[in-house]
N, C-alpha and C positions, 0 to 999 in steps of 0.2 A: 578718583573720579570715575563716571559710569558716564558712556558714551555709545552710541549704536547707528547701525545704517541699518539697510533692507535683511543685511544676511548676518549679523553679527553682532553681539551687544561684547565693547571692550571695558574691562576694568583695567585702570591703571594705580595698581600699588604708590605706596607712600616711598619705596626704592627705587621707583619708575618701571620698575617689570611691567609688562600690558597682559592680562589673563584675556583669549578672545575664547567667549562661546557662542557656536551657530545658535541660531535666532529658529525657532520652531515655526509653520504654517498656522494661518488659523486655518484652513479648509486640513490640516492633519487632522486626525480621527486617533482619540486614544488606542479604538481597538485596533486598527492596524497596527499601531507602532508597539503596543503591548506583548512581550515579550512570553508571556502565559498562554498569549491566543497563537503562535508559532507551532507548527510539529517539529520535534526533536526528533529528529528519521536515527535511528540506531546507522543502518546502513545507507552513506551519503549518495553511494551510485545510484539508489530509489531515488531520492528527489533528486539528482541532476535527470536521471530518465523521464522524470515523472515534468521536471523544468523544458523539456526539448519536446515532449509531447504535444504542451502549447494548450488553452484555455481552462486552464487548472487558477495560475496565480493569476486570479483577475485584477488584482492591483498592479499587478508588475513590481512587484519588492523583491522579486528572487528568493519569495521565503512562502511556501504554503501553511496557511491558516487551518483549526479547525472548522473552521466556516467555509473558508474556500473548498475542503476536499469533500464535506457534507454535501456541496449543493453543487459539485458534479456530475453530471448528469449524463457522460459520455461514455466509450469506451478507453479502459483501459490496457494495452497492449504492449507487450514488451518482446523483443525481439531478438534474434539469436546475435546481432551486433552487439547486445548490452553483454556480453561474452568477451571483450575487451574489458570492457569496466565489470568484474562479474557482480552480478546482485544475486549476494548472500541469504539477508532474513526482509520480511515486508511485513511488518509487525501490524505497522502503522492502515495498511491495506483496510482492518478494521471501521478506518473514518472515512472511508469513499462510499456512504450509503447510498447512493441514489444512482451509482456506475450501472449504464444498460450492459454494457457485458464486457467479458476480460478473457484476458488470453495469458497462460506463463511458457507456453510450451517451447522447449529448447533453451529454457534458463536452468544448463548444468550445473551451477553452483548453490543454486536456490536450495536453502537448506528448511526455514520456515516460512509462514504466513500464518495467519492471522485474517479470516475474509469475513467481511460484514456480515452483522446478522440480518440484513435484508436481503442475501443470496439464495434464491428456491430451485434453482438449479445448477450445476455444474457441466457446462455444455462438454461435447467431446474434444478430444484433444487438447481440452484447457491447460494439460500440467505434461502434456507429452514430453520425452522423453527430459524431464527435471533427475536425473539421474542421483540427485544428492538430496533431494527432496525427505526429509526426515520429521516434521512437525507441522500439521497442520492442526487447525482452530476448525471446525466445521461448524458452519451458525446451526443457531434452533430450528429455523425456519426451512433447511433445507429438505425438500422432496424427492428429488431426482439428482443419481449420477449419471449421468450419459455414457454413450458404450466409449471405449478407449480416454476416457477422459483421465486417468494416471499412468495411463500405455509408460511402461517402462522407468518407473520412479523406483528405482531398486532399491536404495535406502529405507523409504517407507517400510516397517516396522512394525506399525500399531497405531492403529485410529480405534474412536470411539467417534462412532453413526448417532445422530439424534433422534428423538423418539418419533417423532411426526416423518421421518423417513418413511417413502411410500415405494420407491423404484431403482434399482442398481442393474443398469441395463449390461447387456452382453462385451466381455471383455472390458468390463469400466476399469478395473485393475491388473490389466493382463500386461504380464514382466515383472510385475513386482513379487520379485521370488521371498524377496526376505517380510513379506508380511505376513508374521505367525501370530499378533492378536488383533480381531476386531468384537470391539465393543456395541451390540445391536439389537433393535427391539423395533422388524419392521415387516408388512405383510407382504413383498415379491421379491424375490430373487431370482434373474433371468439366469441360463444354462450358462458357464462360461464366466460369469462375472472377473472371476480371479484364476 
């Protein structure tokens, strides 16, 4: 027999076993519940930071969407406290298109990122002293590094600069000893850069 209340439709087997499953909303919305439309964060400490930050999951599911991180429109800022929970890789950073501006500086363990391709700037200080800093994604669209904005990323290694690069201001990579290739095709280099 098939039976139901408000929360729960029960089956009752021909052995008397009772099978209960939760009863779905009609105001539910497939694409919330949609397991596709979810970001899979490689590294969890992002989304709990990114959870405690606050007006990201605007459903409140404790799961950010590609949708919800597309149409953020804030600042994102991580702090030297996420140094408890250390955040590794921010892969996902890619889907936060519409973020007025961000900050990693003093995430030691930060190894990669990935920053949207609607970033035209890289203000200063952004990636300060990310010590372990080894990969980054640099959008198309990027024009401008700002002066100290990898101050001390000593891992960093090897970037490739995109072509529409227009400015790489004074000391934008100063401490970064171990950076012996950059890949570049751009018309100013201020004194000092590296």
């Amino acid at each position: 027999s098939v039976t139901f209340d408000d929360k729960n439709v029960y089956f009752t087997l021909t052995n008397g076993t009772v099978l209960i499953v939760p009863r779905g909303s009609e105001n539910s919305s497939t694409e919330e519940n949609n397991p596709s439309d979810i970001i899979k964060f490689e590294d969890l400490n992002v989304k709990i930071a990114l959870l405690k930050m606050g007006g990201i999951d605007t459903n409140d599911d404790s799961e950010i969407s590609y949708e919800e991180a597309a149409n953020y429109n804030g600042k994102l800022s991580f702090s030297t406290g996420n140094n408890d929970n250390p955040i590794l890789s921010f892969k996902e950073f890619q889907y936060f298109t519409r973020v007025t501006s961000f900050s990693f500086g003093d995430l030691r363990n930060l190894y990669e990122i990935i920053l949207p391709n609607t970033i035209d700037t890289i203000k200063s200080h952004t990636f300060l002293r990310c010590y372990n800093l080894k990969k980054i994604n640099f959008p198309d669209n990027l024009v401008c590094i700002s002066s100290n904005a990898f101050m001390d990323c000593e891992k960093l290694d090897s970037i490739t600069l995109p072509s529409g690069i227009k400015s790489i201001e004074t000391d934008a990579f100063e401490g970064c000893n171990n950076l012996d290739i950059v890949n570049i095709k751009m018309k100013n280099i201020e004194n000092y850069c590296n």
